[in-house]
VOROTOR-227257 format. One line per 8 residues: their letters; for each residue x, y, z of C-alpha. Coordinates in Angstrom, 2 decimals, m for minus. Example, Ala and Ser with C-alpha at 12.3 -4.5 7.8 and 13.67 -1.06 7.14 Angstrom:
AS> 12.30,m4.50,7.80  13.67,m1.06,7.14
//
This chain:
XXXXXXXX> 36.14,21.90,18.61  33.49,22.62,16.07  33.48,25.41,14.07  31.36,27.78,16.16  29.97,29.45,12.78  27.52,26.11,11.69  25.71,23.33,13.57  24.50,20.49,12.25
XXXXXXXX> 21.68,17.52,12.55  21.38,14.31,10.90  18.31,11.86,10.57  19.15,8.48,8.98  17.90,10.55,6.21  18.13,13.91,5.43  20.60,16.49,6.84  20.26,20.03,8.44
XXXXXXXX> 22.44,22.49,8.50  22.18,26.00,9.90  25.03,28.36,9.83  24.87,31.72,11.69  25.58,34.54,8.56  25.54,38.36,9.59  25.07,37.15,12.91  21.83,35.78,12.55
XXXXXXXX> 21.01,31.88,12.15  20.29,30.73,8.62  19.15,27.38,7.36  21.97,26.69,4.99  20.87,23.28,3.95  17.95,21.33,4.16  17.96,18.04,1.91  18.46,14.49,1.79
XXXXXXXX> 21.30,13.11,3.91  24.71,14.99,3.08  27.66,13.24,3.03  29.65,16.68,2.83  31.50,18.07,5.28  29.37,21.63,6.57  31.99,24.02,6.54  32.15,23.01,2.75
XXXXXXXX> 29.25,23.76,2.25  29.53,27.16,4.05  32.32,28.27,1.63  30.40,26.87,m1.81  27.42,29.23,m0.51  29.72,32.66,m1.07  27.80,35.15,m3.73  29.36,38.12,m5.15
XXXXXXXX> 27.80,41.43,m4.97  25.15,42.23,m7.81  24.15,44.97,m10.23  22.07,47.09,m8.28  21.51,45.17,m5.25  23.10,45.58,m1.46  26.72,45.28,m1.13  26.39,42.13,0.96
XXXXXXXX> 22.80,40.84,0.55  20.30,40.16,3.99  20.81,36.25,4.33  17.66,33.72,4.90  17.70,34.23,8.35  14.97,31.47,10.12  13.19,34.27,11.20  13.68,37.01,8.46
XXXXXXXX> 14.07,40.85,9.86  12.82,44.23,9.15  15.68,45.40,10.70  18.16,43.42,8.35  16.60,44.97,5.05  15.04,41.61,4.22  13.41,42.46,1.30  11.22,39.03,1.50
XXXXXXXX> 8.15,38.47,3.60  9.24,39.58,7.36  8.99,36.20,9.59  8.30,38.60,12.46  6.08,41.50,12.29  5.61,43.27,15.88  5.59,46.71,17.42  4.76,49.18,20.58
XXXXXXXX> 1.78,50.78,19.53  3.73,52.10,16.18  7.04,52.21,17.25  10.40,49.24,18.08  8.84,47.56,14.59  12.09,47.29,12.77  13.57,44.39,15.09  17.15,43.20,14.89
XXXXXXXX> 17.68,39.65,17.09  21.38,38.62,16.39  22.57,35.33,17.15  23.64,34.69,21.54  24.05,31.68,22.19  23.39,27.82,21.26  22.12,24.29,23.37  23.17,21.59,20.77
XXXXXXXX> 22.60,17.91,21.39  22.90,15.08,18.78  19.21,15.36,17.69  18.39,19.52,19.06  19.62,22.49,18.65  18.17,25.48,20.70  19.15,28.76,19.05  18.78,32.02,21.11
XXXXXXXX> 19.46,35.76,19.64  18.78,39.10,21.36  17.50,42.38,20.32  18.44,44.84,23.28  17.30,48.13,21.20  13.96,46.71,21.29  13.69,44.41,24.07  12.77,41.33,22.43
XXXXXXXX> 14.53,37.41,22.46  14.14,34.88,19.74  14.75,31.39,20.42  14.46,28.62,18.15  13.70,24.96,18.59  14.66,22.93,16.00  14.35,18.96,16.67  14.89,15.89,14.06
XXXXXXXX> 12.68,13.12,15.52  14.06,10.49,12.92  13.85,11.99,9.80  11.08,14.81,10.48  12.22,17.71,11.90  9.98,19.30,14.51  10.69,22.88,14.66  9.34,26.13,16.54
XXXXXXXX> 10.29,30.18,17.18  9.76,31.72,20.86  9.27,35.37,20.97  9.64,37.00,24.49  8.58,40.43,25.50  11.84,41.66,27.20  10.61,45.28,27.15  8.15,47.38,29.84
XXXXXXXX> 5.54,47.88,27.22  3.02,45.47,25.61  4.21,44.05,22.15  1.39,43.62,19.73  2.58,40.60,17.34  0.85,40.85,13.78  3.00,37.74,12.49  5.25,35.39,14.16
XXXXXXXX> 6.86,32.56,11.60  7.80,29.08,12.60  11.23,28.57,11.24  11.96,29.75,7.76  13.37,26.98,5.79  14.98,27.03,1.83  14.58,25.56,m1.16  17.22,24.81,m3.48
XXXXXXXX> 16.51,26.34,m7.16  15.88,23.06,m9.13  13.09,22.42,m6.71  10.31,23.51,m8.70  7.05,22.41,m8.85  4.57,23.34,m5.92  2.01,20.88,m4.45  m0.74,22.42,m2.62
XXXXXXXX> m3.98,21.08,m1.00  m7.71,22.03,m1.91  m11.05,21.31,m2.22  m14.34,21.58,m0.31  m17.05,20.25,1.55  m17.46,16.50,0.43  m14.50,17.05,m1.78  m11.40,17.72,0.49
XXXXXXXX> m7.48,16.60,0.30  m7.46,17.43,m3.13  m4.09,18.53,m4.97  m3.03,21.76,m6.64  m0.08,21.66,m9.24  1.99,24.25,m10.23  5.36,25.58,m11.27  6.99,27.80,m8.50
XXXXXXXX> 6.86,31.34,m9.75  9.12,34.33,m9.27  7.29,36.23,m6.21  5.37,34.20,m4.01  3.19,31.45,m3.79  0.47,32.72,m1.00  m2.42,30.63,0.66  m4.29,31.81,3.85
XXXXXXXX> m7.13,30.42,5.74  m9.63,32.47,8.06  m12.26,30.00,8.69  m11.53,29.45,11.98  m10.55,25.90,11.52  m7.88,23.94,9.89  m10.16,24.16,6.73  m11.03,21.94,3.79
XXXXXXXX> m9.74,24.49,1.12  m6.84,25.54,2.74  m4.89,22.99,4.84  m1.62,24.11,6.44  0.48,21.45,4.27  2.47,21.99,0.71  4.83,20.06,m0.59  7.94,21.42,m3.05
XXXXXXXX> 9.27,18.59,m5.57  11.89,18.80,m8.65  10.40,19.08,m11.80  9.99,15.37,m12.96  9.97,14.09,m9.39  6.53,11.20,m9.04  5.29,9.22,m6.23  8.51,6.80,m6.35
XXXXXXXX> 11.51,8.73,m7.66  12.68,12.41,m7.56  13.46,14.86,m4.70  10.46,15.77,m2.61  9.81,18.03,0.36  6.98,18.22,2.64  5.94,21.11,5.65  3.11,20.74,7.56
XXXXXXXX> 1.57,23.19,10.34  0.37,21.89,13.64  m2.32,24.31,13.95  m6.18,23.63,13.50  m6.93,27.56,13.47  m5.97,30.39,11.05  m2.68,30.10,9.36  m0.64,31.49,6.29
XXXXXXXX> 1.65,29.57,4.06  3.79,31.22,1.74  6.39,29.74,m0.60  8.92,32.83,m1.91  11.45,33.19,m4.81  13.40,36.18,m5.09  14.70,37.83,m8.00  18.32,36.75,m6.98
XXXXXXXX> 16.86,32.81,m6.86  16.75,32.18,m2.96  13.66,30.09,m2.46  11.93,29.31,1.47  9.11,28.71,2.55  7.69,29.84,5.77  4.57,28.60,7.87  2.36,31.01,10.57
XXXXXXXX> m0.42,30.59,12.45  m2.57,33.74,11.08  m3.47,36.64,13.60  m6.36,38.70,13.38  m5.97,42.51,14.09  m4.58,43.04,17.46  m5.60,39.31,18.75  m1.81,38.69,19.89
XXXXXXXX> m0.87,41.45,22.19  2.02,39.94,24.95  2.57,41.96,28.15  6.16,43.00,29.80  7.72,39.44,30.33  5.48,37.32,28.52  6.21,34.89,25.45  4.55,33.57,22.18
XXXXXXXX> 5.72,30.58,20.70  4.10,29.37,16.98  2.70,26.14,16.63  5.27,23.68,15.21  6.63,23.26,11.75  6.70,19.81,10.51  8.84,19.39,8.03  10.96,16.48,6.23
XXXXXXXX> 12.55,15.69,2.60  12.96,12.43,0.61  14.87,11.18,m2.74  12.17,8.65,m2.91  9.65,10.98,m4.58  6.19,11.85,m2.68  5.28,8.81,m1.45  8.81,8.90,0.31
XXXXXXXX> 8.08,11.88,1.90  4.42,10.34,2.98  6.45,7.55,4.38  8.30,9.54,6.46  5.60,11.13,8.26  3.58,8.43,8.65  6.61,7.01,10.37  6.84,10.07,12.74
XXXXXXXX> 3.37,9.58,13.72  3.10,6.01,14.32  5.97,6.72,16.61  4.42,9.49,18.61  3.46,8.31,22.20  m0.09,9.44,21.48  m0.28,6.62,19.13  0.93,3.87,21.38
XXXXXXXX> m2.77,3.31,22.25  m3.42,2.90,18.79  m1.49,m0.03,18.72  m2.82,m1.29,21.78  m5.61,m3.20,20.19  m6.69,m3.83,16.37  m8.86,m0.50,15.20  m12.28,m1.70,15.53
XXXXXXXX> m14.41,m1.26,12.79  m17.19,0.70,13.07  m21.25,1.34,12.86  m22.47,5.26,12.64  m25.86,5.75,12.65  m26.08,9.02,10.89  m27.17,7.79,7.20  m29.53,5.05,8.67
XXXXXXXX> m31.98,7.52,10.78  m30.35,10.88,10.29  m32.44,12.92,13.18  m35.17,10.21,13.26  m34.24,8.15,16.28  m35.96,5.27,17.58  m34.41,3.22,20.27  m36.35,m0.06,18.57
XXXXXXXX> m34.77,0.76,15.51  m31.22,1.74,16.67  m31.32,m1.45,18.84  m32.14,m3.70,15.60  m29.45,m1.92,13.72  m27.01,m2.51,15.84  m27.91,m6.36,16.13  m27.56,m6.10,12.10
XXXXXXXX> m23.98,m4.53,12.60  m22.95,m6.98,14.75  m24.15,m10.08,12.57  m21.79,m8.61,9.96  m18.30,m8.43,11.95  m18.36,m4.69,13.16  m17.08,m4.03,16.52  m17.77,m0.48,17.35
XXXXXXXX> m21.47,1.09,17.15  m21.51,5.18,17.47  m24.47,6.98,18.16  m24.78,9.84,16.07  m26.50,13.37,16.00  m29.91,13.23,17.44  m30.29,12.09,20.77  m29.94,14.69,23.02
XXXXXXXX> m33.20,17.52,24.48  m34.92,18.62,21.60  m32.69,17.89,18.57  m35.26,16.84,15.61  m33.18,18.57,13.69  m30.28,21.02,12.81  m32.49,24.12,13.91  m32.36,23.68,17.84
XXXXXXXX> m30.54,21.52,20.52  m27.16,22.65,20.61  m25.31,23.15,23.66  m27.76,21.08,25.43  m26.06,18.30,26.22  m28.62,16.02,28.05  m29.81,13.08,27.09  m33.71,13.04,25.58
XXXXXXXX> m36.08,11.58,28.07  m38.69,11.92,25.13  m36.59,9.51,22.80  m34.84,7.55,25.42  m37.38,7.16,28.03  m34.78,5.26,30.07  m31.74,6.84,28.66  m29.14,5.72,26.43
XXXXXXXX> m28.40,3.10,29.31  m30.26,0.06,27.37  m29.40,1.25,24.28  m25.51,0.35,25.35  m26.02,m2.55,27.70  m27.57,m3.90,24.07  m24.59,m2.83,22.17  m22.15,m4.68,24.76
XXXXXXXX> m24.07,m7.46,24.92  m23.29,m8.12,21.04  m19.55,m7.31,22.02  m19.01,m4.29,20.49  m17.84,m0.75,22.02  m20.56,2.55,22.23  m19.39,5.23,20.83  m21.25,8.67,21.23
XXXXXXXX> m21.66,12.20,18.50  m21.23,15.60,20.04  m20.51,19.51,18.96  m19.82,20.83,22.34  m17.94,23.69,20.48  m21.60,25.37,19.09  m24.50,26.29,19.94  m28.03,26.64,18.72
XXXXXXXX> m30.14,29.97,19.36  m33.10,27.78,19.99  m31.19,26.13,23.31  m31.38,26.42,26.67  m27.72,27.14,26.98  m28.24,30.61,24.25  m30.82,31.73,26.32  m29.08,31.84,29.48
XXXXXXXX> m26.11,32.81,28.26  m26.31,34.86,24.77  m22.98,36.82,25.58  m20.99,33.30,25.13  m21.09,33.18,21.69  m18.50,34.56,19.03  m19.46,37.58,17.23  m18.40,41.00,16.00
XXXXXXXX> m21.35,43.06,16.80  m23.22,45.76,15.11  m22.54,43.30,12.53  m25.54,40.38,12.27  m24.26,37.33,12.61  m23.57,34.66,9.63  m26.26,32.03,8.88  m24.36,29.06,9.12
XXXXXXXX> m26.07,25.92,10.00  m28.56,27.29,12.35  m25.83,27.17,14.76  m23.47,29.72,16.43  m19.65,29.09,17.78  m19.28,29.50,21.71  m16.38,30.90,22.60  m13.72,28.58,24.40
XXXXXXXX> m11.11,31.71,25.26  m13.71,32.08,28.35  m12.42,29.67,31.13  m16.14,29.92,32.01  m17.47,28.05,28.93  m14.58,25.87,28.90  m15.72,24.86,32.37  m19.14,24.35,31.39
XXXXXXXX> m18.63,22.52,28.38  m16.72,20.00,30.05  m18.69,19.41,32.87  m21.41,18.71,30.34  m19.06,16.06,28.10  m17.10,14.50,31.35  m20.77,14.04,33.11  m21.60,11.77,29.82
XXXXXXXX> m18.32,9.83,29.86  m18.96,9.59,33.90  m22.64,8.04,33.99  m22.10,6.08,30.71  m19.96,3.18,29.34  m18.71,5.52,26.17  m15.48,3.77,24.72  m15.51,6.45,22.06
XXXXXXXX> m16.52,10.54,21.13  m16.94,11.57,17.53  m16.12,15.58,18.16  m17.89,17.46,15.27  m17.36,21.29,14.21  m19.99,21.94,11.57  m19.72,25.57,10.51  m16.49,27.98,10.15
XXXXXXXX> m15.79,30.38,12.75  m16.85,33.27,10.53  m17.04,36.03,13.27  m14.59,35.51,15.66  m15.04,38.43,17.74  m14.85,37.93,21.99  m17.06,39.91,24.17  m14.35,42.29,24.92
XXXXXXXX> m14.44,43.19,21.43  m11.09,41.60,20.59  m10.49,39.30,17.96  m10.54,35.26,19.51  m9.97,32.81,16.75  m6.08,32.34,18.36  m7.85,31.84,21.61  m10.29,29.76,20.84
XXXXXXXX> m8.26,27.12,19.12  m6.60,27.16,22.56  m9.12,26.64,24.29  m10.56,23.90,22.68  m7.23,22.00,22.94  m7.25,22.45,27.06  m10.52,20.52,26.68  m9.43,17.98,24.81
XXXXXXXX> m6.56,17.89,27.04  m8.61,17.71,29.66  m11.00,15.37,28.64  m7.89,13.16,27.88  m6.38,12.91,31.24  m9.35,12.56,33.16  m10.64,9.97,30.87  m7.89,8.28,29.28
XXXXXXXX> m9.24,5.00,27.68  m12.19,7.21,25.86  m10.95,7.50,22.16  m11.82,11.22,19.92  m12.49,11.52,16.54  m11.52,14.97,15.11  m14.60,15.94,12.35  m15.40,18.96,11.14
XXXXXXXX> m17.93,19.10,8.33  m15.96,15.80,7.52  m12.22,16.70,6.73  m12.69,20.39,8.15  m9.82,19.69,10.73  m7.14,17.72,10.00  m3.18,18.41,11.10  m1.09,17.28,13.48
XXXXXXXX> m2.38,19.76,16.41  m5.55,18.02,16.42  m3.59,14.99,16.45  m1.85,15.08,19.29  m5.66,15.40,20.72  m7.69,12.71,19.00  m7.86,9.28,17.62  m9.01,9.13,14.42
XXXXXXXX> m9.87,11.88,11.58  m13.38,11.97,9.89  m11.52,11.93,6.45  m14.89,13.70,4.60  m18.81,13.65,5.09  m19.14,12.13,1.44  m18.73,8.03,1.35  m19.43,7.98,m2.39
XXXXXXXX> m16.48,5.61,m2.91  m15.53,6.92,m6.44  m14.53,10.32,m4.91  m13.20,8.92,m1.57  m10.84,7.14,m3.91  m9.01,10.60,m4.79  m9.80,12.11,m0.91  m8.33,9.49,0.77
XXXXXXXX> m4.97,9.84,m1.97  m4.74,13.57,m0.67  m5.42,12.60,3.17  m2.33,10.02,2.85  0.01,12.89,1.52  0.34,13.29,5.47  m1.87,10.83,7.64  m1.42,7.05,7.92
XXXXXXXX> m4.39,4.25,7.13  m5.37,4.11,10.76  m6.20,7.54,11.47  m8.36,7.56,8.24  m12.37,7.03,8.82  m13.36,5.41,5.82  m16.76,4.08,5.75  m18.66,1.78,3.57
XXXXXXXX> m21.66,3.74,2.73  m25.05,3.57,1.34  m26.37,1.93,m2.12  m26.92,5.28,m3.11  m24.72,8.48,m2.14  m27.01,10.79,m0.98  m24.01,13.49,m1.84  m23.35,12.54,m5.21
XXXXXXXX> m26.91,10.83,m5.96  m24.36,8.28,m7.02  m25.05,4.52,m7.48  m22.19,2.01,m6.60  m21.34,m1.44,m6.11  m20.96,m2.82,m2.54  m17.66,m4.62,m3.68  m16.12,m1.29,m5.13
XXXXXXXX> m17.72,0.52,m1.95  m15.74,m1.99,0.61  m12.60,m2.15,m1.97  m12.64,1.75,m0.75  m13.07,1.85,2.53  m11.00,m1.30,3.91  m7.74,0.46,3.41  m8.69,3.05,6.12
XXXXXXXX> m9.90,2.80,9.90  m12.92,0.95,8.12  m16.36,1.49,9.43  m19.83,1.60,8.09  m22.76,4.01,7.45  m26.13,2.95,6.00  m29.25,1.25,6.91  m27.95,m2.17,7.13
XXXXXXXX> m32.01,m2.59,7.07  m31.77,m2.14,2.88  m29.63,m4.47,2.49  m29.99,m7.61,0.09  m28.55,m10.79,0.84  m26.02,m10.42,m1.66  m24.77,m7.01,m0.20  m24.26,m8.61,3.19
XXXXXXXX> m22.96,m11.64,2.43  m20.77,m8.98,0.75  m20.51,m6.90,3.45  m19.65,m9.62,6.07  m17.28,m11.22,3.69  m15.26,m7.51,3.19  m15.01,m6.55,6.91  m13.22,m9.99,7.62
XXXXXXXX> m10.88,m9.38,4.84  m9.92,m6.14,6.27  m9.64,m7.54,9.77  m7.59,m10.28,8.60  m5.01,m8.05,6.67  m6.09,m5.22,9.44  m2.02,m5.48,11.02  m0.78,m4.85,7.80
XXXXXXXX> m2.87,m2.11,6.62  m2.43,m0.19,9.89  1.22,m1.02,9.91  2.51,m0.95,6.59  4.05,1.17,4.70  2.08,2.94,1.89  3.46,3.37,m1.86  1.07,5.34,m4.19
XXXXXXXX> 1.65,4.15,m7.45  2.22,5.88,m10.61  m0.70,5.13,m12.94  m2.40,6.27,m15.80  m4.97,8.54,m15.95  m8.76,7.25,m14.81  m7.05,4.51,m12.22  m5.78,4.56,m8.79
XXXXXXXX> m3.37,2.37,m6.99  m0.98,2.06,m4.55  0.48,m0.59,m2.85  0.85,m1.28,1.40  3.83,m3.41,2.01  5.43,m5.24,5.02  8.67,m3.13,5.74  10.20,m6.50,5.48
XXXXXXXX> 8.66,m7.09,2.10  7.56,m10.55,3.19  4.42,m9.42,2.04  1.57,m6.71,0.31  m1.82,m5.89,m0.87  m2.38,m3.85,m4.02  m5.38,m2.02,m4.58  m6.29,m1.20,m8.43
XXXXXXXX> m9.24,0.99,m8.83  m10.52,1.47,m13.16  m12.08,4.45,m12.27  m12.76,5.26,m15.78  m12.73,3.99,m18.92  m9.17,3.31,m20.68  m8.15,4.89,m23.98  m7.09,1.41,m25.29
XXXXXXXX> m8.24,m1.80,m25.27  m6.07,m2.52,m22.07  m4.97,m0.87,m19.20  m1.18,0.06,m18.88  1.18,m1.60,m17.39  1.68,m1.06,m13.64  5.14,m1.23,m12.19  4.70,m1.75,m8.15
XXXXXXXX> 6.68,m0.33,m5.34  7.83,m2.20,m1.89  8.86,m5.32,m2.65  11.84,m7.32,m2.68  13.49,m7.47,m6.03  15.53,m10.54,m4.80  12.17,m12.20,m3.73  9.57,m14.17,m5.31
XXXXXXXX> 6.05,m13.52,m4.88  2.76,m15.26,m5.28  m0.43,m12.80,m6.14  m3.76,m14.09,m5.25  m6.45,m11.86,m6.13  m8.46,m11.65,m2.35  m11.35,m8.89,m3.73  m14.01,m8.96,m5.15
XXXXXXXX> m15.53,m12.07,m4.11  m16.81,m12.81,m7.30  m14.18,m12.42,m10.36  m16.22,m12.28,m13.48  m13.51,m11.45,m16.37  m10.63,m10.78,m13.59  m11.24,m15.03,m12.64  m7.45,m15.93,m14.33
XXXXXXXX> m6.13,m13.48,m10.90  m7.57,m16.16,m8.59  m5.01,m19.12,m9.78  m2.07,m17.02,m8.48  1.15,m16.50,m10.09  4.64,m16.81,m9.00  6.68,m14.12,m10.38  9.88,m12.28,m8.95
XXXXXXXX> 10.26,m9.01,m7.31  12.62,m7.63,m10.07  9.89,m8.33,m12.53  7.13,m6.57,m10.69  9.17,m3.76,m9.75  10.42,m3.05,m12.89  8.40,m4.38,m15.77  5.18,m4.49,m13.84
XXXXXXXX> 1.61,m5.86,m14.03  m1.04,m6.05,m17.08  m4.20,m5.27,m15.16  m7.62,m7.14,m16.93  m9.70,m5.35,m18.62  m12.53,m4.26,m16.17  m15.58,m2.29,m16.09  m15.21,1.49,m14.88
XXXXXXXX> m16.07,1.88,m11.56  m14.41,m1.46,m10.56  m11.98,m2.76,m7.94  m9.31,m5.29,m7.29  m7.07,m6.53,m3.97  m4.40,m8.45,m4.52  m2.37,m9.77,m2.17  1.71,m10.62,m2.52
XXX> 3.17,m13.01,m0.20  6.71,m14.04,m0.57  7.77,m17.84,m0.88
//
């Protein structure tokens, strides 16, 4: 019989433990894969009694009490109008299978029943916290946790995500203080300054050595993440979604449960930990229909003709895109009743006859004619005051009156906790999918959710991410071969509860490739190539008011679902023959790229690189970006990552198309795994701002 005081789940990888400690459950080790016995560990965790501290101190409990004298951050915060606040759920019962446990414990005194769910699906552990209203009166829940996990002492440096508008998935570095490490995030959406996603590394840890932990939230609304240290050394860090005052608020008998904690560790450094999840999505059953077919790349409209449409001209660009390999064209923003621009339209979802005399109907019969896919933009989520849909229904809309309502966009947020604007909104979208061929919805969310006040005058942010999802979800079954793209100012709303909704992320709105380089670094912390929309855009950003290359432009964007965004009317002959040549190098490594796995490579300052490998090693591509100029005379060295050391491998240099100073690349070399691994590469000299592929293939 096991010991009855500790449970315990493996992945091929990492190793949890929990132990139940003052009869409540505690994580007593989370970490790479333990070869040690657990009740070893349980009696190597005993502490003696401090100076001026409890007799026997309030354990880690994964959901930390008011009633146990926690003197951390409570993981549950609820009461009865005042009172039954100090709750005390100790430890029931347990459901334990190989790769579950199901942990229930009861607090009688205040009629409430906690019940975790913690699940290692390989070596990511999916985990959530039920709270059920056992008592006659409402419970109003300020703060519910998912479960509270540690961190051991020598883990201490702090990865967090950043960044902005046009300049998202960008990392924040810092040593792990004494107190707490607090981020929270009221904009309604996931954000692009405050994802739900940190990561917790040793000191010296890097991309390809070192231990490294990553938690992600699955939520694409408000959230808190906090990472703690007490003075007696106990780290954790806990994940919530974030309630507004009084917006959770469960009735006699019913139940909350958080979104889930994703969560996983690696001795491989960062980019082990990146692996890892990666791994756990590809292997989701929402992403089988990834895999169905190659991602096609795509054609958006939206920096060709912006609001400007012209069916004469949107037919001829297509023609363009298809001349030059792309597969997928995607109307964008524009082409619905009187949207000439961001001021009006909204919520109208109606084709316009003024535009599209005859609809969008030859518009698409054109684009499947050249054999690619239509793909359609929508917001259904806002609404313009200038609409038909405001003025018959101004009470729909989010707000927390007296107050006046937030400029944002010209655009107000509808408010999907009513079943009745649910209903409508997708009985606008499904009647779209219904009397048109559209393979493919780009779902947009342009301004926060800056009021989110219902009609009832109760706070709805909670509810509105909910409702949004039963669209989606309902979009999904009724239309099951129609793919979504999650966008939200660009990267506004990206994690893994999204996910299990869409298709594809809009990684960010800016496709200046210089800063897409360090974006699309941060997006692949979490999300794998294929989910990444990476365009190829214009000569000049009109972001940045940057001007680029097209070969560093389509260096950028072929390592992601690649797509493109410009008027392919600019173009010089160069630049296409460019551009055609690029988009059949990424649909010829395209398997790879969407199936490998990715190894971001320690590099000097001013360059990026990383490396996408077979899992067999039989083969790789290494992208090497000189972003800016060197210090010497030559770049440094650049040990790889992926490959087999036993192996030999022969690098051809595949981009750019033209070689100038990098030409020596293009005769290929033969040189052994061991040596590439471990003394690495001299990169050329190159020009800042330049790119190079090169592809590894074993012999």
């Amino acid at each position: 019989m096991p010991d009855p005081r500790h449970f315990r789940l493996d992945g091929p990888g990492v190793t949890l433990i929990i132990a139940i400690i003052a009869q409540v459950p505690v994580a007593l080790y989370w970490g790479p894969r333990l070869a040690a016995d657990a009740a070893d560990v349980l009696a190597l965790a005993a502490r003696a009694a401090a100076n001026a501290s409890p007799d026997v101190a309030a354990p880690l409990a994964l959901t930390p009490q008011l009633g146990q004298g926690w003197p951390g951050q409570p993981g549950l915060a609820a009461h009865r109008d005042g009172r039954d606040w100090a709750s005390l759920a100790l430890f029931e019962a347990a459901a334990v299978t190989p790769s579950r446990l199901v942990l229930t414990s009861r607090d009688a005194a205040h009629g409430l029943l906690l019940t975790h769910d913690l699940r290692l699906d390989g070596d990511v552990l999916v985990a959530t916290t039920r709270l059920d209203n056992l008592g006659d009166t409402a419970l109003t829940v300020d703060q519910l946790a998912a479960p509270v996990l540690p961190i051991p002492a020598d883990a201490t440096r702090i990865i967090g995500l950043e960044g902005r508008w046009a300049g998202e998935f960008q990392t924040q570095v810092l040593d792990r203080p004494t107190g707490i490490w607090l981020r929270e995030n009221r904009r309604g959406r996931t954000s692009h300054d405050a994802p739900p996603t940190l990561f917790v590394t040793d000191a010296n840890a890097s991309e390809t050595q070192g231990r490294a932990w990553g938690w992600h939230l699955g939520w694409s609304g408000n959230h808190r993440l906090a990472v703690e240290t007490l003075s007696d050394g106990r780290g954790s860090v806990a994940m919530a979604a974030l309630h507004l005052p009084g917006e959770v608020r469960l009735a006699s008998g019913e139940s909350l449960t958080t979104p889930p904690l994703y969560a996983t560790v690696s001795a491989q450094g960062l980019g082990g930990v990146s692996r890892r999840f990666h791994a756990w999505l590809r292997g989701r059953p929402e992403h089988a229909r990834l895999r169905a077919k190659p991602r096609p790349v795509h054609y958006n409209s939206w920096e060709a003709v912006y609001f400007d449409h012209d069916p004469a001209v949107l037919t001829d660009l297509a023609s363009r895109a298809a001349a030059l390999g792309v597969e997928r064209f995607v109307l964008d923003d524009g082409w619905f009743e009187g949207r000439r621009s961001d001021r009006a339209g909204l919520g109208d979802w109606r084709v316009d006859r003024a535009i599209y005399p005859e609809g969008l109907g030859p518009l698409i019969d054109h684009v499947h004619g050249l054999g690619m896919d239509f793909g359609l933009w929508v917001e259904p989520e806002m609404v313009n005051p200038d609409s038909a849909l405001f003025r018959a229904h101004p009470d729909w809309v989010l707000g927390t009156p007296p107050a006046p309502q937030i400029g944002f966009r010209h655009q107000l947020v509808l408010d999907f906790g009513r079943a009745e604007v649910r209903d409508h909104l997708y009985a606008a979208i499904a009647a779209l999918l219904t009397a048109h061929p559209i393979a493919y919805l780009k779902w947009d969310m342009n301004r926060d959710i800056s009021q989110p006040g219902g009609s009832d005058g109760h706070a709805a942010a909670w509810a509105h991410v909910l409702g949004v999802y039963a669209v989606l979800d309902r979009l999904r079954a009724e239309f099951p071969a129609v793919e979504i793209e999650s966008c939200a100012s660009g990267g506004g709303r990206a994690d893994f509860g999204i996910l299990a909704r869409t298709d594809r992320i809009w990684t960010s709105d800016s496709n200046d490739a210089l800063d897409r380089l360090a974006i699309q670094r941060g997006f692949s912390l979490l999300f794998p190539a294929e989910l990444m929309g990476s365009h190829v855009g214009p000569r000049r950003c009109h972001i940045t008011g940057r001007v680029l290359a097209m070969p560093l432009r389509i260096a950028t964007a072929m390592f992601g679902h690649m797509g493109l965004e410009m008027d392919l009317r600019e173009l010089d002959a160069a630049e296409a023959q460019d551009l055609a040549a690029g988009i059949a190098l990424h649909k010829a490594w395209r398997p790879l790229i969407h199936g490998g796995d990715l190894h971001r490579l320690d590099s000097e300052i001013g360059v990026n690189a990383f490396l996408i490998a077979a899992a067999d090693g039989a083969e790789a591509l290494l992208s090497y970006t000189m972003v800016t100029q060197p210090r010497g005379y030559y770049p440094a060295t650049l040990r790889l990552a992926g490959l087999d050391p036993a192996a030999h491998y022969r690098l051809r240099c595949v981009w750019p198309p033209r070689l100038g100073d990098a030409a020596v690349l293009a005769d290929g070399v033969r040189v052994s795994g061991a040596a590439l691994l471990q003394a690495g590469w001299q990169p050329p000299r190159l020009h800042p701002g330049t790119a190079l592929v090169l592809a590894l293939t074993r012999e």
